[in-house]
N, C-alpha and C positions, 0 to 999 in steps of 0.2 A: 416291779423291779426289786422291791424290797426283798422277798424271799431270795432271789435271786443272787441276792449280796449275801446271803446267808449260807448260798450251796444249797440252797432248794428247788428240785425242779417245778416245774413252772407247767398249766394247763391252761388255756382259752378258747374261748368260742371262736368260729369258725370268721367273724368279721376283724379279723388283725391284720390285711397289707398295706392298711393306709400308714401303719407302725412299724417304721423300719427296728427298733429294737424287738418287737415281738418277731418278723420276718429273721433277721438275727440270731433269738434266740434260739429258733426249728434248727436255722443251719449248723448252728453248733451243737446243738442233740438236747440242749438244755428244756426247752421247751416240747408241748406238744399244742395242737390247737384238736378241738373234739367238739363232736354237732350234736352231741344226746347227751341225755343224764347215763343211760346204758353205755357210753361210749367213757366220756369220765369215770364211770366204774372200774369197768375193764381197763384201764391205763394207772388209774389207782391203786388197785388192786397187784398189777403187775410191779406198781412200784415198793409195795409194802413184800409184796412178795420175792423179789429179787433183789437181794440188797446191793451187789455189783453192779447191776443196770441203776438201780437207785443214787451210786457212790458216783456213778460215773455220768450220768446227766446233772447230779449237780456239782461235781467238781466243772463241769462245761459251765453251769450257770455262774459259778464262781468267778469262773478264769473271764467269762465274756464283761462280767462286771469292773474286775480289775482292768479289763485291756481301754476300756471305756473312763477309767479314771480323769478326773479334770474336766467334764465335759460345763461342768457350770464355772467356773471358772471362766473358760473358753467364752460363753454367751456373754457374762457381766464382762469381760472386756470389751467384746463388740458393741454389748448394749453403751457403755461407757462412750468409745469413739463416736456414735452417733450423735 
């Protein structure tokens, strides 16, 4: 998540649905998930080479982190009431 708050997009391996912000991050374009070292090349590559595709999945990683604002907050309250 940390890149993520920076405008960076974001790569992982193929085991991410038990993580709803990884699931998330795909939907918003911010992320991608990749099963090879050849596969991360290739997405990498594309992003160093496209800087519009580059600008525009992490302006998405951006935006999904602000939309996400307060979430701990949120928990230490609940954890609090318990």
């Amino acid at each position: 998540m940390e890149p993520a708050t920076y405008g960076i997009p974001l790569a992982f391996g193929p085991r991410y649905t038990k993580f709803r912000e990884a699931c998330q991050l795909i939907e918003y374009g911010a992320a991608r998930s990749v099963s090879s070292a050849e596969e991360f090349a290739a997405w990498f590559e594309s992003m160093l080479a496209d800087e519009s595709l580059r600008a525009k999945a992490g302006a998405a990683a951006k935006a999904y982190t602000q939309s996400n604002l307060g979430a701990t907050d949120l928990i230490l309250r609940a954890i609090v009431k318990e």
